[in-house]
C-alpha positions in Angstrom: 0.0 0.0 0.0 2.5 2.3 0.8 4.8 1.5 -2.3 1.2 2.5 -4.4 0.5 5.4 -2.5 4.4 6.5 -3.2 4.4 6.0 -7.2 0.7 7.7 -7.5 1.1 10.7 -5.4 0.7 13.2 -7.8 -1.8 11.2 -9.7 -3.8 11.3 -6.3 -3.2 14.5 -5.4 -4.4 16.1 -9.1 -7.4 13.6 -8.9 -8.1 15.4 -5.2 -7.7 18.8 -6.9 -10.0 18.1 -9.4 -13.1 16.6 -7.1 -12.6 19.9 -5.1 -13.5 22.2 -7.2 -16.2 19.9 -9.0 -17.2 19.6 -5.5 -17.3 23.4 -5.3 -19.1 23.8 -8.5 -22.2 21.6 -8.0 -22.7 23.1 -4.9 -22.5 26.5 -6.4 -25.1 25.6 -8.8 -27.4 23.8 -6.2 -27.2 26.9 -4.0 -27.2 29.6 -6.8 -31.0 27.5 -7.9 -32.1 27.2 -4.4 -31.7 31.2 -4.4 -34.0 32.2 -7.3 -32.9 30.2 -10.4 -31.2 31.6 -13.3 -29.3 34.2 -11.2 -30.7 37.8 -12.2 -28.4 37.5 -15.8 -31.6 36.8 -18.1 -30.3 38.6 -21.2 -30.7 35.9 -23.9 -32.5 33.6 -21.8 -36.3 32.5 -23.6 -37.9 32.5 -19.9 -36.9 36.1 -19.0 -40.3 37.6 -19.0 -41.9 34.8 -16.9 -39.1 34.6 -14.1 -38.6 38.2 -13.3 -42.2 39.9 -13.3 -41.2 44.0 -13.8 
């Protein structure tokens, strides 16, 4: 175990990297659609008139 951990170290490490900030951008998205969906940008979106009522 030890011999696999010391020849894939960096391989573990960048794979760690990678499911933090995957990690970070789900939960991002989860929180940002919890808030009030699209996020107040609506410029080209084809449901602008019936998320924001002016």
């Amino acid at each position: 175990m030890l011999t696999f951990l010391q020849n894939n170290w960096a391989n573990l490490l960048i794979g760690g990297i990678v499911l933090v900030v995957f990690i970070i951008a789900v939960r991002s998205i989860i929180l940002r659609h919890k808030k009030g969906g699209c996020g107040d940008s609506c410029g080209g979106c084809p449901y602008c008139g019936q998320c924001h009522q002016k």
